[in-house]
N, C-alpha and C positions, 0 to 999 in steps of 0.2 A: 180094573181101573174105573173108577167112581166116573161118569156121563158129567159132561161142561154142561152147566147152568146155561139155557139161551139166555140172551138178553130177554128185559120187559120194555113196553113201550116207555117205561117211566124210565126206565134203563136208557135207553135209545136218547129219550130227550134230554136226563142230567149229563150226557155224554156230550153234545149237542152244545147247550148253555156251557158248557165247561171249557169249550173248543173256546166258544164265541169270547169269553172271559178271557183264556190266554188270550185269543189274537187281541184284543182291547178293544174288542168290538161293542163289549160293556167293559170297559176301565174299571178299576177300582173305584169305590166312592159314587158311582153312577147308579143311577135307578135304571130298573127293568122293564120288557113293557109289563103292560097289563096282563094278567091270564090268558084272558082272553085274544089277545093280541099273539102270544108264545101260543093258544093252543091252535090259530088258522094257520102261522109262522111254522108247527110242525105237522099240521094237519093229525093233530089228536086232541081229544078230549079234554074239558079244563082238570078231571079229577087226576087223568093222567100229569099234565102237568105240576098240580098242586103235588104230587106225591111228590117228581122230578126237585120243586123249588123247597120241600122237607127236608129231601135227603141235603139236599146244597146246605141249608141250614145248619140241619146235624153237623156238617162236614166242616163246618164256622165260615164257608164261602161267603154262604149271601147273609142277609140280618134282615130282616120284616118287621118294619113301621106301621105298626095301626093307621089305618085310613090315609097311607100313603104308598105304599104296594114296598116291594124288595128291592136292595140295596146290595151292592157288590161289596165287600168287606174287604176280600182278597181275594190274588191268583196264585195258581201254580206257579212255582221257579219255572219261567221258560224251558231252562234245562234240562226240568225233569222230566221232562215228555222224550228227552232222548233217554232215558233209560227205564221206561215204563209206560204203559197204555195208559190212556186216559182212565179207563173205566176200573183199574186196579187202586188209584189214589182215595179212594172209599172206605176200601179194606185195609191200605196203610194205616190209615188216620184210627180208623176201629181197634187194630191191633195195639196203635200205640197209645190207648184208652185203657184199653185193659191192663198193656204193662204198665202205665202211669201208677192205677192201683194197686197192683198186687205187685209189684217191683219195689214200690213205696213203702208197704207193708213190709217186706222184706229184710230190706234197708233197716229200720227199725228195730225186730228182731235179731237180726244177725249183728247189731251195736250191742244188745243186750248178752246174747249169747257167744260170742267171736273168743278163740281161743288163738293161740299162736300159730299154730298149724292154718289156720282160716287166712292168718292176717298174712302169712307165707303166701298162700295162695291169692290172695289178691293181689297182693306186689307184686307176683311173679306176671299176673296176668297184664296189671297195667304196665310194668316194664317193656313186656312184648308189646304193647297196644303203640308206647310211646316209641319203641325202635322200628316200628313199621311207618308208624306215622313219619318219622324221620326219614323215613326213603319215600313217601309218598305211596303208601300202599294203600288198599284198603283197608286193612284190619278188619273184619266182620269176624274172621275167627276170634281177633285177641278179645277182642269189647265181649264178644259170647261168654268167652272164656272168664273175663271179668266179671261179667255179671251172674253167669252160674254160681262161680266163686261167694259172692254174695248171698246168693238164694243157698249156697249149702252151708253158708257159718249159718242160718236159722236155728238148723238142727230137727227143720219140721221137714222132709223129703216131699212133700205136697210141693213147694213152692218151686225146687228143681224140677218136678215133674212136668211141671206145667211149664217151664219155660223150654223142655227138653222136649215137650210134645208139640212147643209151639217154633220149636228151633228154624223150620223153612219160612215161615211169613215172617218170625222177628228177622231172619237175617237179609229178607228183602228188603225188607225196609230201614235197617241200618246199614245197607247196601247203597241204596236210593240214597240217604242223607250224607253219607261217607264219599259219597260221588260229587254231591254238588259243592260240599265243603272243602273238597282237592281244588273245585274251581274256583272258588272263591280268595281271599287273602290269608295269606299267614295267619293272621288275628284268629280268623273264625277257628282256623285246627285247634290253636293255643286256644280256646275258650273251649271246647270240646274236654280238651284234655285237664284243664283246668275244674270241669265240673265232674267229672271222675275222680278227680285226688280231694275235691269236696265230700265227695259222698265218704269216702274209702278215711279221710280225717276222723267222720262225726263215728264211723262204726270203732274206730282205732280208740277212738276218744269216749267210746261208750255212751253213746247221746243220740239215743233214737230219736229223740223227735226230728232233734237237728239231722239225724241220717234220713230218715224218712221224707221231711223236707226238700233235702239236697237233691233225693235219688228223684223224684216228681220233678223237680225243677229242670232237671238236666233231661230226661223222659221228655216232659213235654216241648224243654228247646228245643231238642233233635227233631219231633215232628213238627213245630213252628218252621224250622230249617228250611221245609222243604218248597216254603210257600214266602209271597213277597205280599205288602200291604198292611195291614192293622186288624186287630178284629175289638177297636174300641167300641163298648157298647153305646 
């Protein structure tokens, strides 16, 4: 069994800012202190810090103003911190970077190449996704199920592979987003489900671009989901 990563101090501190951020102790739309000000505040270094307010960036939290210091964009779903550590919402966001493109790409190919047996296979998966959703379940398996489905009308086995090897982290994180969307309104499940029979139209309809399109859009809502605020530039 592969040794846990210790945390880094830069680890410690986007931990830290990220708390401070739920509680509203920086709001959204608020400015941060200064570096310098966060590096006496955690008693580390400003380089440390600067990595800390990078990663936040990457992560589309904060935005950095030229010669006006960092800015809170957005927070975590309060929510989500009941079903995940703080310091995991890093590697959600990364994972769901990666599926954006190569789920995209997929999407695409498999409008091109989709035979009946494929398009069986998606119906069947989204049928299940939509009768669980109707009791109020999770679905992680059916959406899986769905989206493999997709990665194998390609007809390239790369694209299954990858999402077969990446099956534990995806299913955390549409775990995570399938949780707060139970909490949420009616609305939000129906738009869920809604951008799935999008994707599954443009493959039907033989229209990669419009699949490819679809599949990123819905990718990216799911992890937009999981967070509240704006990330207007």
């Amino acid at each position: 069994m592969a040794e846990t990563r210790r945390p880094t101090l830069a680890d410690q501190v986007y931990d830290q800012l990220m708390a401070k951020i739920l509680d509203e102790e920086y709001p959204v739309h608020s400015r941060l202190p200064a570096e310098e000000v966060l590096a006496q505040t955690f008693g580390v270094s400003r380089p440390i810090v600067r990595a800390a307010l990078s990663r936040l960036r990457d992560d589309g939290i904060v935005q950095s103003r030229r010669g006006s210091g960092s800015y809170v964009l957005r927070q975590p779903d309060r929510q989500l911190i009941s079903f995940a550590p703080l310091e995991s919402i890093s590697d959600v966001q990364r994972c769901y970077e990666f599926r954006i493109d190569v789920e995209g790409a997929a999407a695409a190919w498999a409008a091109r190449r989709r035979d009946d047996e494929d398009l069986a296979a998606m119906d069947h998966a989204y049928q299940v996704m939509e009768e669980t959703y109707e009791q109020s379940g999770l679905g992680v398996e059916a959406d899986q199920m769905l989206h493999l489905a997709v990665a194998r009308a390609t007809k390239n086995p790369f694209f299954a592979s990858v999402l077969e090897s990446l099956g534990e982290q995806i299913a955390f994180g549409v775990k995570l987003s399938r949780s707060l969307t139970l909490l949420d309104k009616p609305a939000r499940q129906e738009l869920v489900l809604a951008e799935h029979r999008a994707v599954l139209q443009a493959i039907r309809l033989q229209q990669p671009e419009v699949a490819e399109a679809t599949m990123r859009h819905h990718i990216t809502a799911a992890k937009d989901r999981m967070f509240v605020g704006s990330q207007d530039s």
